[in-house]
GULUM-109907 format. One record per residue (C-alpha): residue in one letter; residue number from 1; x, y, z. Coordinates in steps of 0.02 Angstrom, whole numbers. Each point is the difference from the previous one (the first is absolute). Layout:
<pts>
<rest a&nr NUM&px X&py Y&pz Z>
...
</pts>
This chain:
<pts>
<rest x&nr 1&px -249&py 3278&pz -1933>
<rest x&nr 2&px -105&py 123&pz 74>
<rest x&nr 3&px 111&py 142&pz -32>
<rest x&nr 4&px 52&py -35&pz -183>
<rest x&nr 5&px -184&py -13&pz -47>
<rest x&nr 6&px -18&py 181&pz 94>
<rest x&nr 7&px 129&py 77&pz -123>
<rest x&nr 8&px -44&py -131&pz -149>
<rest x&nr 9&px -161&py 17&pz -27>
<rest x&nr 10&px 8&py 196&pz 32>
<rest x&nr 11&px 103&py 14&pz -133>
<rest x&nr 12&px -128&py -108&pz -97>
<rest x&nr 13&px -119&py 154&pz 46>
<rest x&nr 14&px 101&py 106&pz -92>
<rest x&nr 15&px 38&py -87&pz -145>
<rest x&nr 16&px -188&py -38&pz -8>
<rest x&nr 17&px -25&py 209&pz 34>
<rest x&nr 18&px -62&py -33&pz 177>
<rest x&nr 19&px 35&py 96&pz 147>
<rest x&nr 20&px 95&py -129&pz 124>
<rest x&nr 21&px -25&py 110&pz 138>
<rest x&nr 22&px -198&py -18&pz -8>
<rest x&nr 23&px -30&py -144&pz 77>
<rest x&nr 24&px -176&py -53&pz -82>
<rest x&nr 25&px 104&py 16&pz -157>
<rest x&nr 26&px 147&py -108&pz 56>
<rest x&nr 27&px -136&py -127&pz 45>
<rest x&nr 28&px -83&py 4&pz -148>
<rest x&nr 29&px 168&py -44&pz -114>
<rest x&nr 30&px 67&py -125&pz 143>
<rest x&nr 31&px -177&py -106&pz -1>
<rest x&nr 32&px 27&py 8&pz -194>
<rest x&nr 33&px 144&py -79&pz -6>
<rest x&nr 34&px -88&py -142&pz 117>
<rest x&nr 35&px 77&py 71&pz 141>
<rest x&nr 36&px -76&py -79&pz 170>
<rest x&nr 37&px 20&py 52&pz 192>
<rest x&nr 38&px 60&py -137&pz 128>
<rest x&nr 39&px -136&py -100&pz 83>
<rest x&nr 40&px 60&py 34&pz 172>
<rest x&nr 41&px -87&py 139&pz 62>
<rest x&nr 42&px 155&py 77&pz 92>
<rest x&nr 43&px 106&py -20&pz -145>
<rest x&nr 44&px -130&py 62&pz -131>
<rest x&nr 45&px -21&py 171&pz 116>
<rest x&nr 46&px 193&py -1&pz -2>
<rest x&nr 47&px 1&py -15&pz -179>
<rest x&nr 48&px -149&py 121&pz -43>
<rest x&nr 49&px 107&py 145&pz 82>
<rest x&nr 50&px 170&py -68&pz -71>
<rest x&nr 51&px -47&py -17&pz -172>
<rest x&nr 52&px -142&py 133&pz -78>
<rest x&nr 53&px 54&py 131&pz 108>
<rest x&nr 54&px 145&py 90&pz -97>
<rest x&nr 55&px 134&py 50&pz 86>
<rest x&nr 56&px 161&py -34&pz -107>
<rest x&nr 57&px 80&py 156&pz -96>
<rest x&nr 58&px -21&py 33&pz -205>
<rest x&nr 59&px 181&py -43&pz 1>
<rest x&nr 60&px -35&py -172&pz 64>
<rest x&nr 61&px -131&py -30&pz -128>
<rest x&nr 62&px 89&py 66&pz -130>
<rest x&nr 63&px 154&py -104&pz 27>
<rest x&nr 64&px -105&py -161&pz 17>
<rest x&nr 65&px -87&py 25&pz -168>
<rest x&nr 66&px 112&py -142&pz -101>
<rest x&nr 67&px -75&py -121&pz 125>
<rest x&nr 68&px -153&py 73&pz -7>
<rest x&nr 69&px -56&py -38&pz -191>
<rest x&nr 70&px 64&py -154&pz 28>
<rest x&nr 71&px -155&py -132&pz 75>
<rest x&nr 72&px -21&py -25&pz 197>
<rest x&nr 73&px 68&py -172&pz -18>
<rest x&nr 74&px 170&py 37&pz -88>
<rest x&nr 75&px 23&py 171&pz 92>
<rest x&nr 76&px 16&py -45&pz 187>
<rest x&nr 77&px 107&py -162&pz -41>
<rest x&nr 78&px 136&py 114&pz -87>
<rest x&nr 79&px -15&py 136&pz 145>
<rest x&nr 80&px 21&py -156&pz 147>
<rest x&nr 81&px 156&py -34&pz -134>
<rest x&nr 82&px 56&py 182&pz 22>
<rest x&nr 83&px -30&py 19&pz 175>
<rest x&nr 84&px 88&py -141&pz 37>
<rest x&nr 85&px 150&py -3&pz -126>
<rest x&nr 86&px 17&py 211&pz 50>
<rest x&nr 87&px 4&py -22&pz 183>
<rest x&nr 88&px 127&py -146&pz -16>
<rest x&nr 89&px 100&py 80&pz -99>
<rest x&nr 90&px -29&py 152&pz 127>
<rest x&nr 91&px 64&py -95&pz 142>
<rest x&nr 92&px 164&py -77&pz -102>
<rest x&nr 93&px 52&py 173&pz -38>
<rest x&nr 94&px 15&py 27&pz 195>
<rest x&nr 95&px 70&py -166&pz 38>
<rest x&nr 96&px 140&py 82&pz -123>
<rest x&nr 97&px 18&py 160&pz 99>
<rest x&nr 98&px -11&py -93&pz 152>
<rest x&nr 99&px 128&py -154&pz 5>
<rest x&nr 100&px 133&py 81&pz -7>
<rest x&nr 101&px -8&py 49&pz 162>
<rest x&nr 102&px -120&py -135&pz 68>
<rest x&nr 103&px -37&py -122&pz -127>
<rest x&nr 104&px -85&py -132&pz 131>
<rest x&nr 105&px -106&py 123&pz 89>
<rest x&nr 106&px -38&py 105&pz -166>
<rest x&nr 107&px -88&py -170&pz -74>
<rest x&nr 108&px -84&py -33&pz 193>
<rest x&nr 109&px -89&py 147&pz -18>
<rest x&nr 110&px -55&py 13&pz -176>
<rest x&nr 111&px -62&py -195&pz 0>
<rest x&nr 112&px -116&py 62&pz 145>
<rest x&nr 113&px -78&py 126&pz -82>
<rest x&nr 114&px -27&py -93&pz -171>
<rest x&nr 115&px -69&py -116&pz 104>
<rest x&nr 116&px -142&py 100&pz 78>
<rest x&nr 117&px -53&py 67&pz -175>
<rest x&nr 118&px -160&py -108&pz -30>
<rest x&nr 119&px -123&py 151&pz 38>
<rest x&nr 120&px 96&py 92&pz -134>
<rest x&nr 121&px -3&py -131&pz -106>
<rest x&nr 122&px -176&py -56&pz 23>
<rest x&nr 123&px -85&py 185&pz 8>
<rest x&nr 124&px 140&py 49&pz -195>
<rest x&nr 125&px 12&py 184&pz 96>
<rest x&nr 126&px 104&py 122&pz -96>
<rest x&nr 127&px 117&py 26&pz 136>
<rest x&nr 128&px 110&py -175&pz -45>
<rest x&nr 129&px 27&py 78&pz -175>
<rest x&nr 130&px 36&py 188&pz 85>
<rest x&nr 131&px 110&py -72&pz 144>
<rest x&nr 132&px 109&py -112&pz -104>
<rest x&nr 133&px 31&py 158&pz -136>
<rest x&nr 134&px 28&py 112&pz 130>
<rest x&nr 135&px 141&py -129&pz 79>
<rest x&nr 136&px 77&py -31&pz -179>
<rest x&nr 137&px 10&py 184&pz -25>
<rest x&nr 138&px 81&py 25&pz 166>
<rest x&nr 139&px 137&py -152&pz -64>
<rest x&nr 140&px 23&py 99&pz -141>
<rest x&nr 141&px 49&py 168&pz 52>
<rest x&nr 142&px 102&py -95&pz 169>
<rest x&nr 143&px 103&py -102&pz -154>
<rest x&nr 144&px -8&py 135&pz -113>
<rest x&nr 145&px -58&py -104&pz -130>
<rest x&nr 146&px -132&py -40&pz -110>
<rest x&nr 147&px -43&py 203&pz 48>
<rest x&nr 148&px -133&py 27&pz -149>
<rest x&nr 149&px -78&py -141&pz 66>
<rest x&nr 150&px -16&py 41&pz 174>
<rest x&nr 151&px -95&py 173&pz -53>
<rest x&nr 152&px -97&py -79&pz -80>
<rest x&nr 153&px -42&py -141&pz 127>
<rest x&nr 154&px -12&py 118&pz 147>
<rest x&nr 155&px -121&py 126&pz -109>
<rest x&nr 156&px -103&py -163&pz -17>
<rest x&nr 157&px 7&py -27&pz 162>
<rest x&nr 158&px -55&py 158&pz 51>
<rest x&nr 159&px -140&py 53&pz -111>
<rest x&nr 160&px -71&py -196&pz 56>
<rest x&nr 161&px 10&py 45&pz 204>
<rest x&nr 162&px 68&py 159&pz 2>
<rest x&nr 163&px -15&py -31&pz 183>
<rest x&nr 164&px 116&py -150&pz 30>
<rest x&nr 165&px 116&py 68&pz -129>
<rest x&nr 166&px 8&py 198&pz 58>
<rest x&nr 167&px 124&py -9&pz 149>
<rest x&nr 168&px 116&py -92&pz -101>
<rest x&nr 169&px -3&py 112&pz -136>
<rest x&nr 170&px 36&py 138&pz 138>
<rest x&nr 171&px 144&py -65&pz 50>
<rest x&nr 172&px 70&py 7&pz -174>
<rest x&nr 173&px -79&py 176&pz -31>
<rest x&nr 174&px 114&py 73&pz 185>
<rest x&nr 175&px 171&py -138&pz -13>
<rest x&nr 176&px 64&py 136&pz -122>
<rest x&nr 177&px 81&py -52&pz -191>
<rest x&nr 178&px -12&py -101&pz -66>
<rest x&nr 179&px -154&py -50&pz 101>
<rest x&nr 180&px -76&py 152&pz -37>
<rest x&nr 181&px 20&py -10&pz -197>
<rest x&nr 182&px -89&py -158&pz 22>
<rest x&nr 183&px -156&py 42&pz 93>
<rest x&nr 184&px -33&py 149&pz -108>
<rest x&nr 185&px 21&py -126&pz -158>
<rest x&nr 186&px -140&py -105&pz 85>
<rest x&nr 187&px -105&py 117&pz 33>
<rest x&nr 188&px 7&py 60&pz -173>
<rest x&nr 189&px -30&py -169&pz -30>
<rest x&nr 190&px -166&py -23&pz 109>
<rest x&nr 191&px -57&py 163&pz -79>
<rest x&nr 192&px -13&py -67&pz -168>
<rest x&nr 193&px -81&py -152&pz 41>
<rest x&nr 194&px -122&py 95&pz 116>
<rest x&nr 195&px -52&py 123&pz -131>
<rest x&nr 196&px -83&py -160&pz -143>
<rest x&nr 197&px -75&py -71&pz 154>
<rest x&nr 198&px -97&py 160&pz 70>
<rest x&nr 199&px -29&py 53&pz -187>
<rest x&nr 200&px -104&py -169&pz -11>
<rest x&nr 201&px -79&py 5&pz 160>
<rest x&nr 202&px -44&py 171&pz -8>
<rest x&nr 203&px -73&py -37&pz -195>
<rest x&nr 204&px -116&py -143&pz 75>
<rest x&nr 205&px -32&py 54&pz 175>
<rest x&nr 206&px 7&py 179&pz -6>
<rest x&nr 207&px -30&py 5&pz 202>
<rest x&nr 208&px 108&py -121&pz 45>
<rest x&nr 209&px 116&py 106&pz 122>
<rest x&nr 210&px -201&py 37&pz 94>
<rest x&nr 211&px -37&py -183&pz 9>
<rest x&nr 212&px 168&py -90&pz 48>
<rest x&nr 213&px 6&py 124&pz 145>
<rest x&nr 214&px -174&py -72&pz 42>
<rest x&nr 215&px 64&py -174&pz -25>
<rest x&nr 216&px 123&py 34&pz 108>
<rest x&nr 217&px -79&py 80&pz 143>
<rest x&nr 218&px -137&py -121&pz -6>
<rest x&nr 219&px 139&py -160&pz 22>
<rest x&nr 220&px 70&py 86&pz 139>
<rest x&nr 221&px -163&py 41&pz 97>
<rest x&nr 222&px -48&py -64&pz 160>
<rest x&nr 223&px -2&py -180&pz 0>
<rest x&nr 224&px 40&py -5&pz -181>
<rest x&nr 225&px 131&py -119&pz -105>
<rest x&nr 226&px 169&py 117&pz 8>
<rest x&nr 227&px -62&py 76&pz 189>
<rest x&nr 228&px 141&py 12&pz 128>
<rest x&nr 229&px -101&py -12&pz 132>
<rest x&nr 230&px -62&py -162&pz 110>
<rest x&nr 231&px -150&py -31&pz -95>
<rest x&nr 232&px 60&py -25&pz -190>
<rest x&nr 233&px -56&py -125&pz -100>
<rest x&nr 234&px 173&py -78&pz -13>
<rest x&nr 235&px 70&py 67&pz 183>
<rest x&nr 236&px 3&py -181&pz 53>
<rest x&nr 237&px 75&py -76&pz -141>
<rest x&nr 238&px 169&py -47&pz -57>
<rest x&nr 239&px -24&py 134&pz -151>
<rest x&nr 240&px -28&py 149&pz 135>
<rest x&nr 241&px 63&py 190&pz -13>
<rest x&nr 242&px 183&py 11&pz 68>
<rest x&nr 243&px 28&py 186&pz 28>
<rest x&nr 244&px 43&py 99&pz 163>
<rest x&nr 245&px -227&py 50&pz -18>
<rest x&nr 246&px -49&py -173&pz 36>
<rest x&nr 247&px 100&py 15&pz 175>
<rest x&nr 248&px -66&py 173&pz 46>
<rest x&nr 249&px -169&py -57&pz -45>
<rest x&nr 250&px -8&py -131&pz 124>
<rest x&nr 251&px 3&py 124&pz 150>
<rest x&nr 252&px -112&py 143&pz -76>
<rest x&nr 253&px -77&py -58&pz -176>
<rest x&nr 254&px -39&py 169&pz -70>
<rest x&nr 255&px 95&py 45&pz -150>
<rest x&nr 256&px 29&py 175&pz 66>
<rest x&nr 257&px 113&py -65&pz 116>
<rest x&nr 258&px 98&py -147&pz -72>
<rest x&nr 259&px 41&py 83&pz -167>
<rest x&nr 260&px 74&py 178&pz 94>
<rest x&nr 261&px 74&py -113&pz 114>
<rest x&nr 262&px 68&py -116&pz -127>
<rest x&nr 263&px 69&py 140&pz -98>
<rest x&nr 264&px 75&py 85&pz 130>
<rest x&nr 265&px 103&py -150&pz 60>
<rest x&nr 266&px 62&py -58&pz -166>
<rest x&nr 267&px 32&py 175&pz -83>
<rest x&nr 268&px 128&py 19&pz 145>
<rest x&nr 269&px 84&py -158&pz -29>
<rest x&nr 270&px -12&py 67&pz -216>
<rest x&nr 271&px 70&py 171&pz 50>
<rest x&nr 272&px 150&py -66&pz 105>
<rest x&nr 273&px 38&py -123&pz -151>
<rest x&nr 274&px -16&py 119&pz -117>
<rest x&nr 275&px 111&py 118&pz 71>
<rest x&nr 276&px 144&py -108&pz 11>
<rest x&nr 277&px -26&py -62&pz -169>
<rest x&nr 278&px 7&py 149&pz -65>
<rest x&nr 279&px 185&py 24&pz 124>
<rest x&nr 280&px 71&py -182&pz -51>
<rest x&nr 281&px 126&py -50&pz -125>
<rest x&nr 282&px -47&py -126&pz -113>
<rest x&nr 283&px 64&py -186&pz 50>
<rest x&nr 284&px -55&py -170&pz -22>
<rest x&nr 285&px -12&py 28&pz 199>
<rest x&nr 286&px -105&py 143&pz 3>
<rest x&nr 287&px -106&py -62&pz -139>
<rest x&nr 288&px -54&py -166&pz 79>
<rest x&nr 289&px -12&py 91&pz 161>
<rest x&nr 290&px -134&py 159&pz -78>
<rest x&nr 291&px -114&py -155&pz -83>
<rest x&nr 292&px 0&py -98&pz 152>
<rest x&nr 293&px -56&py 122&pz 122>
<rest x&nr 294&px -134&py 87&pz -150>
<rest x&nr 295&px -72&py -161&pz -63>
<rest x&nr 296&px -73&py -45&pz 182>
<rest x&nr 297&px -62&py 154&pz 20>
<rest x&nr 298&px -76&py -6&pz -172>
<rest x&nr 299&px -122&py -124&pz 45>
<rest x&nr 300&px -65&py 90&pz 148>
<rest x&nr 301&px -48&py 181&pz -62>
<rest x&nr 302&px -128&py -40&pz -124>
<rest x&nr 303&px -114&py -138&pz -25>
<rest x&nr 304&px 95&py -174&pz -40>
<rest x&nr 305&px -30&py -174&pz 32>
<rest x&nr 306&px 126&py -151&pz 26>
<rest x&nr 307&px 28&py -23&pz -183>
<rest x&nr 308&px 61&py 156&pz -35>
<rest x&nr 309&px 138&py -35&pz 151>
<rest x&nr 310&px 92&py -100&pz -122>
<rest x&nr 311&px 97&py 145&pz -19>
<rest x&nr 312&px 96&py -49&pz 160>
<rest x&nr 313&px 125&py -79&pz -131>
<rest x&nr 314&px 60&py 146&pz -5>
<rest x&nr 315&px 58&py -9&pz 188>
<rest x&nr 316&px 96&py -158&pz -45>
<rest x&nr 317&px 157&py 82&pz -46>
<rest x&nr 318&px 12&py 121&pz 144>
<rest x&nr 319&px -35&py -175&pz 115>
<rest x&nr 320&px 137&py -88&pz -65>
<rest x&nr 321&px 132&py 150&pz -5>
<rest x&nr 322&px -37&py 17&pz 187>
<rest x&nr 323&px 12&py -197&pz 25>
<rest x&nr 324&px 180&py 4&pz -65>
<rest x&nr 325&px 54&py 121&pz 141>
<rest x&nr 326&px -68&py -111&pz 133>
<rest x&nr 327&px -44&py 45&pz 181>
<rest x&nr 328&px -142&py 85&pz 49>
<rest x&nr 329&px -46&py 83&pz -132>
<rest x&nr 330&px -10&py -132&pz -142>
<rest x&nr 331&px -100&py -103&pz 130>
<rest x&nr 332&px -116&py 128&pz 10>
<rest x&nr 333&px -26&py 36&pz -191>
<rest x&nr 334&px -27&py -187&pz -3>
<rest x&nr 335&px -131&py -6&pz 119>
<rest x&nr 336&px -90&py 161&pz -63>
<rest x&nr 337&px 15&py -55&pz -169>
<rest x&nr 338&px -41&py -160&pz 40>
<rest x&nr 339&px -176&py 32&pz 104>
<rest x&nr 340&px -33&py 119&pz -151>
<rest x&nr 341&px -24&py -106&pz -134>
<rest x&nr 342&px -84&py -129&pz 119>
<rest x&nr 343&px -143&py 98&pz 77>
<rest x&nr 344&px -21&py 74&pz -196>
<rest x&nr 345&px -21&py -194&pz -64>
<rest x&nr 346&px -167&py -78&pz -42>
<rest x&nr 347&px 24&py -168&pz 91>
<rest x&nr 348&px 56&py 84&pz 171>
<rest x&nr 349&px -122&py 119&pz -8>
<rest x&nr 350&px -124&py -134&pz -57>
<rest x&nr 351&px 34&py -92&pz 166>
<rest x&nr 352&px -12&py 166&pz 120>
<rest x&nr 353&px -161&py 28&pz -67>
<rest x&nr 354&px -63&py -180&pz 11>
<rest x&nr 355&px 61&py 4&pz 212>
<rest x&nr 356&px -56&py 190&pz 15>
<rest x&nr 357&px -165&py 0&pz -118>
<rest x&nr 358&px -153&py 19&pz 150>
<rest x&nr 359&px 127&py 140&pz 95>
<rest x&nr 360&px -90&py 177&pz -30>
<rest x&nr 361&px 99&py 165&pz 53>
<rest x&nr 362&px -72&py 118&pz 124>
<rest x&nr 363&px -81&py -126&pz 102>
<rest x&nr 364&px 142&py -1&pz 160>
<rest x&nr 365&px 33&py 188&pz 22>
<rest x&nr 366&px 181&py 54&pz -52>
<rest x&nr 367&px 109&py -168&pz 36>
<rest x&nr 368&px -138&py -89&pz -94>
<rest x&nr 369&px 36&py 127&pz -154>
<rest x&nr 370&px 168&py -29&pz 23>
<rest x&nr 371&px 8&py -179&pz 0>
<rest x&nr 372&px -132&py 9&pz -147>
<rest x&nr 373&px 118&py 101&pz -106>
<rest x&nr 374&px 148&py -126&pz 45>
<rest x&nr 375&px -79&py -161&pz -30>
<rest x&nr 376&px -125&py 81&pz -183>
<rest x&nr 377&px 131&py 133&pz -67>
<rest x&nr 378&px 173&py -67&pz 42>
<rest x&nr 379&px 45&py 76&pz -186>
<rest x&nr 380&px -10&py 174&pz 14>
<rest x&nr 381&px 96&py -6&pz 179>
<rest x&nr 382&px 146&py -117&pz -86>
<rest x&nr 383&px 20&py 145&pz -149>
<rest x&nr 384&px 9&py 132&pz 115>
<rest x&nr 385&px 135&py -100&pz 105>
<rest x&nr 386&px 74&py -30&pz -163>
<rest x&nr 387&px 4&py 164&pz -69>
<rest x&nr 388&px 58&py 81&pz 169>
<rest x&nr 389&px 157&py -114&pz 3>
<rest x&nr 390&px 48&py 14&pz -165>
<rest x&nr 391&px -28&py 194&pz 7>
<rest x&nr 392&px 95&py -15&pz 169>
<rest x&nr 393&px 140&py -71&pz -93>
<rest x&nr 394&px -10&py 124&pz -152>
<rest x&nr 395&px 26&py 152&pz 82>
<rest x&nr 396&px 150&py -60&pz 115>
<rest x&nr 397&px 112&py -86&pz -162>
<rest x&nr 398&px -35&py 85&pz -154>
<rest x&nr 399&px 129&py 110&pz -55>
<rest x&nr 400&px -24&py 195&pz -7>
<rest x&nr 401&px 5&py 41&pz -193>
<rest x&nr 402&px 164&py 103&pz -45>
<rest x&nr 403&px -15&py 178&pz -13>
<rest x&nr 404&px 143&py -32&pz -154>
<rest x&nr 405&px -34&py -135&pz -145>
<rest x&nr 406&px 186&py -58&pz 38>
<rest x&nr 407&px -54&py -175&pz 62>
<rest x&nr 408&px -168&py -1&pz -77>
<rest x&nr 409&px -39&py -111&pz -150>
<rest x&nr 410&px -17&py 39&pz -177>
<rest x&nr 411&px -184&py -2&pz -68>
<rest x&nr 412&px 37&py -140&pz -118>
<rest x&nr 413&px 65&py -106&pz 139>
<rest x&nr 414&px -72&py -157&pz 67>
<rest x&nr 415&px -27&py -3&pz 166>
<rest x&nr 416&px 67&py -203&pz 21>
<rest x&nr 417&px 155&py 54&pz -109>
<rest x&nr 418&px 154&py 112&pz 83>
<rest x&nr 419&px 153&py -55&pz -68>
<rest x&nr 420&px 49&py 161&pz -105>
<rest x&nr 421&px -11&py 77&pz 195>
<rest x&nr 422&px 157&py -108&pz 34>
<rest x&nr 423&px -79&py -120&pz 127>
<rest x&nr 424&px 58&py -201&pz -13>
<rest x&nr 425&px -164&py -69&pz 89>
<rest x&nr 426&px -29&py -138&pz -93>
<rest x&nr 427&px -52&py -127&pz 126>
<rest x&nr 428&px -173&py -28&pz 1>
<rest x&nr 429&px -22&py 78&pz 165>
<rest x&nr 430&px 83&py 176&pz -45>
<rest x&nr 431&px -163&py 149&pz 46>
<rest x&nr 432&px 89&py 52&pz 123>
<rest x&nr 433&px 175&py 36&pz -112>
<rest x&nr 434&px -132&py 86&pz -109>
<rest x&nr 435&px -92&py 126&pz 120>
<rest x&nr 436&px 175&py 40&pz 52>
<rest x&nr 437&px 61&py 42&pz -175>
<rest x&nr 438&px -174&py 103&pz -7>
<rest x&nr 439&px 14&py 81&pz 143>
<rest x&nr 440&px 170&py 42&pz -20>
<rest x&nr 441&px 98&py -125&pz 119>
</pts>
């Protein structure tokens, strides 16, 4: 639990009117509390820059104070209860989007990828409880139901990991109403909740903005816990950095060349998408399409680590619409999708590591590097494979958005539900009938 007891016991700080983002005052409330450090002297320097080391956002504390007055013992049992009842929940949600186009492969896919959650389950991150509001908010505004609730659930979401949340809330923000109306309600949303939590940071730790921004450059130094680069702490674990850096950094490891490069790739691949979101008429089609090609990319512009690619669910729909066609094509969303959620899973990423473990980059000129990033960072290659296909895809089938409202639907109307339109698809495999009706077929 070595992430819940980084955003538990910070909140303790504050509650106690410490400031979490001193370390020598996180320590001091932690060893209060009986806290100990492993035994293991790998683990315990894991832990030492995991833990006291403040990295998580006023937000985060703030929305984790009802488990924070509660005691250590009580509070991480309910939050392994939440974690695992949201992201369960989470993944049913899809299964329900999914089946009825693919109800076989849907459930294929989404058993994998519960299935490599220990890490996530072992370390409590955040991200299970962002990822799984995020997805039910996404359910919600696809169904058009429940809409109040998926605000709120997505502003959740995104004041918790604004970064695993913030693509998806972009697509909502360019799709166009009622999208739109619902992105602006969540932001409104996050706002509010954001503005309590920096109030009581700000009361306690007047410098906070100074020292997380310390925090987090220290992390991400050199050699450090949340480095990119060869030599992190946790580059040759199962629990390693998944974005496009952690490639990059195996040919030059200088952070003024991996981020800049980084940037530049995936901002292209961002700009593209966004400009034919921002072109597309809304459909179930273009809507599982737009979150499949984002959520890869997602992963691989910031810093994330396999636990936050749970939000691959997300792909799951897209998969299985594709499946149904057949051919080519739904082969190859199976196979992308599939080697996805594998090399982002804990127990095949467990075994690479255990066959690859005493294999260190740069030591066989260029194929050496290459065959280093193949066999140690097979995730960040797989969501940019991912993401290219799905973008790929994207751009070629969704629909140009009407320069009339003639075929377009009413605010109010669910997205699942276009019988006033005049369409009889009621067989369970009827998206196509629908994107015709849409896009005025």
């Amino acid at each position: 639990m070595i992430d819940f007891r980084a955003v538990y016991y910070g909140t303790q700080c504050l509650i106690q009117h410490r400031d979490p983002y001193k370390e020598g005052e996180f320590l001091r409330v932690y060893q209060a509390d009986g806290g100990q450090f492993p035994s293991d002297p790998t683990l315990s320097r894991t832990f030492r820059r995991a833990v006291p080391v403040c990295i998580n956002l006023p937000t985060s504390l703030f929305l984790i104070a009802p488990f924070a007055i509660l005691a250590w013992g009580p509070a991480h049992v309910l939050w392994i209860i939440l974690l695992a009842g949201c992201l369960i929940f989470a993944a049913f949600l899809m299964w329900d989007l999914a089946e009825n186009y693919a109800p076989g492969i849907s459930l294929f896919l989404i058993c994998i990828l519960l299935a490599n959650s220990e890490v996530l389950f072992l370390s409590g991150n955040l991200a299970g409880i962002a990822i799984s509001l995020c997805v039910v908010a996404v359910w919600c505004f696809i169904k058009g139901r429940f809409v109040p609730a998926g605000v709120l659930c997505l502003a959740v979401s995104f004041a918790l990991k604004p970064h695993d949340a913030g693509l998806v809330w972009l697509y909502f923000l360019l799709a166009g109403a009622p999208h739109r109306k619902r992105a602006l309600q969540t932001l409104v949303v996050t706002l509010v909740l954001c503005l309590p939590a920096i109030l009581w940071v700000s009361h306690v730790a007047p410098h906070w903005t100074q020292e997380l921004h310390s925090n987090l450059l220290s992390t991400s130094a050199h050699g450090d816990i949340n480095d990119p680069g060869p030599t992190s702490i946790s580059g040759h674990t199962a629990d390693l950095v998944i974005d496009l850096q952690t490639v990059i950094s195996v040919f030059r490891d200088d952070p003024r060349i991996y981020n800049p490069v980084s940037y530049l790739v995936c901002g292209a691949l961002l700009l593209v998408w966004s400009l034919k979101t921002l072109k597309s008429r809304i459909s179930t089609t273009s809507a599982w399409l737009a979150l499949a090609a984002i959520v890869p990319l997602t992963m691989l512009v910031t810093y994330h680590r396999p636990h936050d690619a749970k939000l691959l669910l997300l792909t799951v729909p897209a998969c299985a619409m594709l499946w149904a066609e057949g051919g080519l094509i739904g082969w190859t969303a199976l196979l992308v999708n599939t080697a996805g959620i594998v090399f982002t899973g804990d127990i095949p990423l467990a075994i690479l590591f255990i066959y690859t473990k005493n294999l260190h980059a740069g030591t066989a000129g260029l194929p050496g590097k290459m065959l280093t990033v193949m066999l140690t960072r097979p995730s960040p290659l797989i969501l940019l494979a991912m993401g290219i296909f799905y973008l790929w895809v994207y751009v070629r089938r969704a629909p140009a958005r009407a320069t009339t409202t003639e075929h377009e639907w009413p605010e109010e109307t669910p997205i699942a539900s276009m019988t006033a339109y005049g369409t009889s698809c009621i067989s369970p495999h009827s998206a196509p009938c629908l994107d015709e009706v849409v896009g005025g077929g």
